[in-house]
N, C-alpha and C positions, 0 to 999 in steps of 0.2 A: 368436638365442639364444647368441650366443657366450659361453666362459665361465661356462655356465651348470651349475649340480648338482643332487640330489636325495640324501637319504639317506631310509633308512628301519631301522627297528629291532624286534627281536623280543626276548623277555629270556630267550633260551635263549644269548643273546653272538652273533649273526647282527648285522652290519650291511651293509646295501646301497646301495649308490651307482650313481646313475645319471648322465651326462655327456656335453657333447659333444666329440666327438674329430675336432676341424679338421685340414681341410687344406687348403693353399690360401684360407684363408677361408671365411668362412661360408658360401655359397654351396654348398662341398662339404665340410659337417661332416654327420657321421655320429654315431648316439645309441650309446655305451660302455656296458657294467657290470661290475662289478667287487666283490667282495667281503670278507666277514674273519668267520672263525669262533671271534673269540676277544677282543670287543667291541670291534676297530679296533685293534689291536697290531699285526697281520701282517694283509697283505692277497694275493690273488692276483697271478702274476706279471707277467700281463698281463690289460688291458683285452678284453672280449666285445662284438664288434658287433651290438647288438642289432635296430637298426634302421638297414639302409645308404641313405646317403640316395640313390642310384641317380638317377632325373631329376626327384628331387624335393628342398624344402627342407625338412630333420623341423624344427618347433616348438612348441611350449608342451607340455612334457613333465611329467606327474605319477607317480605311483607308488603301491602301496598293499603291504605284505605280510603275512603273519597269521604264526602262529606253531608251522606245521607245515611251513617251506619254500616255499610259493607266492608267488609274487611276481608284481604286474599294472602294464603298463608304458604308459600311453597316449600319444599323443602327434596332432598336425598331419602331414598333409603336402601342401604345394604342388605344384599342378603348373606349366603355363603361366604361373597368374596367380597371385594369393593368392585370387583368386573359385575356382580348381579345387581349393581348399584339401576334404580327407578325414580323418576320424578314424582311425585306426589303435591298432593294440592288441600286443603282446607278452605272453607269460605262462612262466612257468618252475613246476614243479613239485616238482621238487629243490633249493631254493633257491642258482637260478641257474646250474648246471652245463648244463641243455639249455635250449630254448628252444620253445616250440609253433610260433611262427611264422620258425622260423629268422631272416638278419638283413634279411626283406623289411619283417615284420612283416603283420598280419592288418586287412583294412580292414573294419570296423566298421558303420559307418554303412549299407549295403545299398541304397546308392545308387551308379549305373554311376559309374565313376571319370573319366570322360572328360567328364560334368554339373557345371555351376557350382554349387557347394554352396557355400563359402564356412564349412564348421563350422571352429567355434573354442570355445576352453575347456571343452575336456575334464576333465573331472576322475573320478576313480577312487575306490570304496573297498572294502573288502573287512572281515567279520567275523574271527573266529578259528580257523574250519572252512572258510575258504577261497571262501566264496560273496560273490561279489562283484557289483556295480554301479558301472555308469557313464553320462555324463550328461553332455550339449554342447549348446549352440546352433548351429545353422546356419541356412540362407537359400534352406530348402524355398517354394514355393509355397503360399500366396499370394502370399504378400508378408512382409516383414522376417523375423525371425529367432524360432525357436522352439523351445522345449526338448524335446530325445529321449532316450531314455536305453536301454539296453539292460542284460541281466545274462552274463555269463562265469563257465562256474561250469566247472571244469577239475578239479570235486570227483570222486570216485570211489564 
């Protein structure tokens, strides 16, 4: 995922970008965010570790945000292999200032992390009250790959 972005937008002038912040190479890139409350004029000073990639590789990153500040950040992560690949998840309520799952991020999927799972394409979406859904294949049992999907609702 090097080089890779995500923006997303609210029409109260909120724009959000999501990114990877290498070091060293891809291997040890970590997922950023970053923000602007004034439709991309001026941005924050610096980048937010949302998701540190610790002994794993974060990949295939989506976003969704509504338009009361919530923002849902999903992504991959590798471990050993790309077969111990996990869904993970991020959420911010203030749009963007804190983080629910601080910069470990939240795993998702409710499968032992240490299980060949093999999920990939995650995707996220969310209404305008913040109630959200998301939804990945992985390489549960039987056999090949299957669709799961779970809701994240961080509503109040």
């Amino acid at each position: 995922m090097p080089n890779s972005s995500l923006l997303s937008t609210d029409n109260k002038g909120h724009v959000y970008a999501v990114f990877t912040l290498e070091s060293e190479g891809f291997e040890n890139s970590s997922i950023g965010f970053n923000s602007s409350a004034d439709f991309g004029a001026t941005w924050g000073k610096e980048a937010t570790t949302i998701m540190d990639r610790g002994a794993h590789v974060v990949s295939r990153v989506t976003m969704a945000a509504d338009q009361n500040g919530k923002i849902y950040v999903v992504m991959g992560k590798e471990g050993k292999s790309s077969l111990y690949r996990h869904m993970y998840m991020n959420a911010s309520e203030d749009y963007g200032r804190t983080w629910a799952c601080g910069s470990e991020g939240c795993q998702v999927d409710s499968v032992d992390s240490s299980a060949e799972l093999n999920a990939s394409f995650g995707l996220i979406s969310c209404n305008q009250n913040g109630h959200s859904a998301m939804i990945w294949f992985d390489g549960r049992p039987p056999n090949g790959y299957h669709l799961y999907y779970t809701t994240v609702d961080f509503t109040k």
